[in-house]
BAPATOR-484584 format. One record per residue (C-alpha): residue number from 0; residue in three letters; y, z, x. Coordinates in Angstrom, 2 decimals. Layout:
# residues N
@num:NUM residu:Ala c2:Y c3:Z c1:X
...
This chain:
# residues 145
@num:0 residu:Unk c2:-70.11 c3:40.64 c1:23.35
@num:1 residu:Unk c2:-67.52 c3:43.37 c1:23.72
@num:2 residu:Unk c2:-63.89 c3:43.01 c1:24.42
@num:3 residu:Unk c2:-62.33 c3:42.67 c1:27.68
@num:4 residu:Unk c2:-61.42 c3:45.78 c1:28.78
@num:5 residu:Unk c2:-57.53 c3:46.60 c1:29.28
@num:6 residu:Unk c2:-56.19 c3:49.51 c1:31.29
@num:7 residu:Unk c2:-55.08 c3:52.74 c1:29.17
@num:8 residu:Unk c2:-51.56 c3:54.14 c1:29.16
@num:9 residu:Unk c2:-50.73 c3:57.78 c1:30.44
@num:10 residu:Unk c2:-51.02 c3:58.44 c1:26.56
@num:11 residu:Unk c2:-54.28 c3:58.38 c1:26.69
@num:12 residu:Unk c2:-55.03 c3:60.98 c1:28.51
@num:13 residu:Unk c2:-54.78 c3:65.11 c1:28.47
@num:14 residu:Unk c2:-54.37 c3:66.08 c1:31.87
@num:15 residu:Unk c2:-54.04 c3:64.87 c1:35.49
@num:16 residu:Unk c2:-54.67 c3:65.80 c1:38.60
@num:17 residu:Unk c2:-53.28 c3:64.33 c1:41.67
@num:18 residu:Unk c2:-55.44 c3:63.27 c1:44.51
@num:19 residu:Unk c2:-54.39 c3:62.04 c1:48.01
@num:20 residu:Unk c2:-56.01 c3:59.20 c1:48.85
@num:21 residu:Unk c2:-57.01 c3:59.09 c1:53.06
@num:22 residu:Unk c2:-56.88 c3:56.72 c1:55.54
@num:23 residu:Unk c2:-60.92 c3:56.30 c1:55.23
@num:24 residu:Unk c2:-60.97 c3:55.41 c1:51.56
@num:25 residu:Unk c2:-59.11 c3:52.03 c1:52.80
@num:26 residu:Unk c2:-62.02 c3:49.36 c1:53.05
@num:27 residu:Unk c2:-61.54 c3:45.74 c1:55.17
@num:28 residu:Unk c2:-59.90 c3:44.23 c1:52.76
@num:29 residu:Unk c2:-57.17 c3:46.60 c1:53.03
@num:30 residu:Unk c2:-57.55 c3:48.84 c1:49.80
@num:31 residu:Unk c2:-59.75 c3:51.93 c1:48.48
@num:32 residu:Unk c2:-63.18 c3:51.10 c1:48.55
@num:33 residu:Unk c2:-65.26 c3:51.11 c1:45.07
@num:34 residu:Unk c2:-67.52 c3:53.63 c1:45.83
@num:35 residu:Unk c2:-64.24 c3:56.29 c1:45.82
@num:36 residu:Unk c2:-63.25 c3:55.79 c1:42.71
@num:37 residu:Unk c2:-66.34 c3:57.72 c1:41.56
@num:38 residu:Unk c2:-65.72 c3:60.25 c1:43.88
@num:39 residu:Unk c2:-62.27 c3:60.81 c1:42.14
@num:40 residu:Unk c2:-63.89 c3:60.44 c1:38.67
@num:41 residu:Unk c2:-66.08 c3:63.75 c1:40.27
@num:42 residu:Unk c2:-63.22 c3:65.41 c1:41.33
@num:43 residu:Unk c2:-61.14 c3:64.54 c1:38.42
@num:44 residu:Unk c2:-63.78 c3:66.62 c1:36.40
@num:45 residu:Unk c2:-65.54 c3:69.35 c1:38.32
@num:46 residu:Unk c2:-62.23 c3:70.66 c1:39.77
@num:47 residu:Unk c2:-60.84 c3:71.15 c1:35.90
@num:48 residu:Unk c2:-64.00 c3:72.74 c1:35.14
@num:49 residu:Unk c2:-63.93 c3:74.63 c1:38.10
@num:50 residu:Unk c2:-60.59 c3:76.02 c1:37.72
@num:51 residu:Unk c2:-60.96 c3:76.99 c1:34.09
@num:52 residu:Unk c2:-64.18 c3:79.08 c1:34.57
@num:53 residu:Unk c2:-66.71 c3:76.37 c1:32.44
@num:54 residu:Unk c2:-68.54 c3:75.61 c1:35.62
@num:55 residu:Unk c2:-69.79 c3:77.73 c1:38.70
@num:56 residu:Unk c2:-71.22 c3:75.44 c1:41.40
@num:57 residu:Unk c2:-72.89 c3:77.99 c1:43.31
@num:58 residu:Unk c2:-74.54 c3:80.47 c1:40.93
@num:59 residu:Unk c2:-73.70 c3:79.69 c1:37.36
@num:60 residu:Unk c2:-76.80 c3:79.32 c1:35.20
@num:61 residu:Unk c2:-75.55 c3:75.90 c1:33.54
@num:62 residu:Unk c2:-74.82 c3:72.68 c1:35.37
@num:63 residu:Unk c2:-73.60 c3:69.32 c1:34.71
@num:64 residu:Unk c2:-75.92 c3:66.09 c1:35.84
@num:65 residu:Unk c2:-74.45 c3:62.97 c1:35.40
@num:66 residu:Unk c2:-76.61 c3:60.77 c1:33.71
@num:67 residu:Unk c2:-74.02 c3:57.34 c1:33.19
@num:68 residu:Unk c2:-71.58 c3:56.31 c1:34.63
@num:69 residu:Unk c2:-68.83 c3:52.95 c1:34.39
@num:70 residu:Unk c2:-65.51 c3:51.93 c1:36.04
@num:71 residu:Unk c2:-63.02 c3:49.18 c1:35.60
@num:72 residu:Unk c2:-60.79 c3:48.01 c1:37.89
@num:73 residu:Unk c2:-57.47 c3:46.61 c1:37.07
@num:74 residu:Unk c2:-55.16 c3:46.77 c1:40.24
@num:75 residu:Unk c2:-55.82 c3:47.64 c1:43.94
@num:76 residu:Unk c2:-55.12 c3:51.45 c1:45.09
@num:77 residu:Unk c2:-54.51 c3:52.05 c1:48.85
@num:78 residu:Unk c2:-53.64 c3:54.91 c1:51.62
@num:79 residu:Unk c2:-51.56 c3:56.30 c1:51.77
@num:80 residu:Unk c2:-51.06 c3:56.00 c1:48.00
@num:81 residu:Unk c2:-51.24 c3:59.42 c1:45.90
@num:82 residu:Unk c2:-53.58 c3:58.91 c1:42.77
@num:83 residu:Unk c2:-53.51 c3:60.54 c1:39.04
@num:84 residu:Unk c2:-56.59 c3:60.78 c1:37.40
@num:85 residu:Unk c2:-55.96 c3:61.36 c1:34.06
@num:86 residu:Unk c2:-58.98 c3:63.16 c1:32.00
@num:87 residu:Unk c2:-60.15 c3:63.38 c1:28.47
@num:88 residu:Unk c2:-63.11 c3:63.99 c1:26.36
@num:89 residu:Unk c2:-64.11 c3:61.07 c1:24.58
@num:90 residu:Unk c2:-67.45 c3:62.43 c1:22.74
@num:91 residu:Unk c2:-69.78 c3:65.85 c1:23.00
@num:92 residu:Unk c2:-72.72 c3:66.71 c1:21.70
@num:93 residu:Unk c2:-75.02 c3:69.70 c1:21.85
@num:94 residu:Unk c2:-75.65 c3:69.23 c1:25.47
@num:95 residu:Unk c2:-73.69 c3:66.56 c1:26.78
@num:96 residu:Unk c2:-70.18 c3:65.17 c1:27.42
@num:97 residu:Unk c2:-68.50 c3:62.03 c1:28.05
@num:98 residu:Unk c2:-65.34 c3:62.59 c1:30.20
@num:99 residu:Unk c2:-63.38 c3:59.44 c1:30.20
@num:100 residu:Unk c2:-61.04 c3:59.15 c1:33.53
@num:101 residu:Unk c2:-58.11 c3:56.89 c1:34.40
@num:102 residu:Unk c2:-56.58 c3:56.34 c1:38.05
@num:103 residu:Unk c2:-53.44 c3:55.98 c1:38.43
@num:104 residu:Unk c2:-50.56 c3:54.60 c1:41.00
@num:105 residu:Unk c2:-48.83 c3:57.72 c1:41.05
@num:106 residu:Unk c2:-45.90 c3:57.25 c1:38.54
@num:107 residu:Unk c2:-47.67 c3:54.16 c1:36.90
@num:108 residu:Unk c2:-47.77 c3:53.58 c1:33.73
@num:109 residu:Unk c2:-50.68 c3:51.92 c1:33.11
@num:110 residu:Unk c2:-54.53 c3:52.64 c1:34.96
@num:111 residu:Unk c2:-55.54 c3:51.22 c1:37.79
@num:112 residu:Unk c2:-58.63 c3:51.70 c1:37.18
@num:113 residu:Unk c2:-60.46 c3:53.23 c1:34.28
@num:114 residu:Unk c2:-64.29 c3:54.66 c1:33.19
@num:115 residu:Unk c2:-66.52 c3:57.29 c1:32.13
@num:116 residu:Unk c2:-68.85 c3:59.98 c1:33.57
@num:117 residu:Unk c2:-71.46 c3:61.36 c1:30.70
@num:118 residu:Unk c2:-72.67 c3:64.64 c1:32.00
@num:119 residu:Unk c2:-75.75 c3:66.37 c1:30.42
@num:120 residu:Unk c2:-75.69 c3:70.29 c1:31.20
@num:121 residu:Unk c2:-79.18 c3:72.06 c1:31.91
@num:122 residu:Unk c2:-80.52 c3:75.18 c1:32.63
@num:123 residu:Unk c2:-80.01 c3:75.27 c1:36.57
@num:124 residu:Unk c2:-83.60 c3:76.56 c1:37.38
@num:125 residu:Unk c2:-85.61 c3:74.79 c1:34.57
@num:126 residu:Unk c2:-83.45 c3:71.93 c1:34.40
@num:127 residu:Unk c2:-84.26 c3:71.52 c1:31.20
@num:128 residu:Unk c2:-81.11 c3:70.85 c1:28.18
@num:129 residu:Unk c2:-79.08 c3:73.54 c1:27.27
@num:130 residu:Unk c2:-76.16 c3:74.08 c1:24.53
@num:131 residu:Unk c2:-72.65 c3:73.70 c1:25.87
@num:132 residu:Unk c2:-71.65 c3:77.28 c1:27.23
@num:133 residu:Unk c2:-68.42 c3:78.68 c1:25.17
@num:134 residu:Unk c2:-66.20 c3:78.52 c1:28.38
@num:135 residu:Unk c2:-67.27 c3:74.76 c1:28.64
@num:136 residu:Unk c2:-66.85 c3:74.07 c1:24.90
@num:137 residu:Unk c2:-63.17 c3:75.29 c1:25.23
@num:138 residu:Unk c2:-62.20 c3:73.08 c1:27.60
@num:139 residu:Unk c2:-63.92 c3:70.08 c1:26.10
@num:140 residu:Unk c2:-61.99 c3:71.06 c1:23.08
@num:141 residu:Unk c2:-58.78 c3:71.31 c1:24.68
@num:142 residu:Unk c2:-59.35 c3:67.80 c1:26.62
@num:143 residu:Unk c2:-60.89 c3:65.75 c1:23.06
@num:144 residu:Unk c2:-58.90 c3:62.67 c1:22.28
């Protein structure tokens, strides 16, 4: 059996991104609803991708599925909170990445929440495996722990 898990400082992570949280990620219990947290891992990654030129949703011969994902959650988030997600690479291989993402209380020192996304890029029409394009591979290597 594995350790309990324990939220990750800032440290541990390359970059961040700030995302606004909104009045309908609030569930009835008065904070953000599970099911957001993996929108913001999405976010977190695609956007980074995005803006460096690794990914091109809408016509780019490459794209990312995700094929695993995990969160832990250490302390609530709520609107009208702003959240960090910090972002690293944990692992790649020929074909795939594990991103590992942190949420944070903006200014927190510690997550809030914490997990992974492992995406496995294919050949958009074929959807078959395909090695990691060089604009991809650069910003995995920038974003490697």
């Amino acid at each position: 059996m594995s350790a309990k898990p324990t939220p990750h400082p800032r440290s541990a992570f390359r970059v961040f991104r700030s995302i606004p949280t909104r009045w309908a990620d609030n569930d009835l219990y008065g904070h953000v609803n599970n099911v957001v947290y993996y929108s913001w891992f999405d976010t977190a990654v695609n956007a980074l991708l995005i803006e460096r030129g690794a990914l091109d949703i809408h016509q780019g011969e490459t794209v990312g599925f995700v094929v695993e994902t995990q969160c832990n959650y250490f302390a609530p988030l709520a609107f009208p909170q702003t959240v960090e997600a910090g972002l690293k690479v944990a692992h790649a291989g020929r074909s795939s990445v594990r991103y590992e993402i942190g949420l944070f209380a903006q200014g927190a020192g510690t997550a809030a929440a914490q997990g992974h996304f492992v995406h496995v890029y294919v050949d958009r029409a074929t959807r078959k495996p395909v090695r990691l394009p060089p604009a991809l591979q650069a910003v995995v290597n920038e974003l490697r722990a």
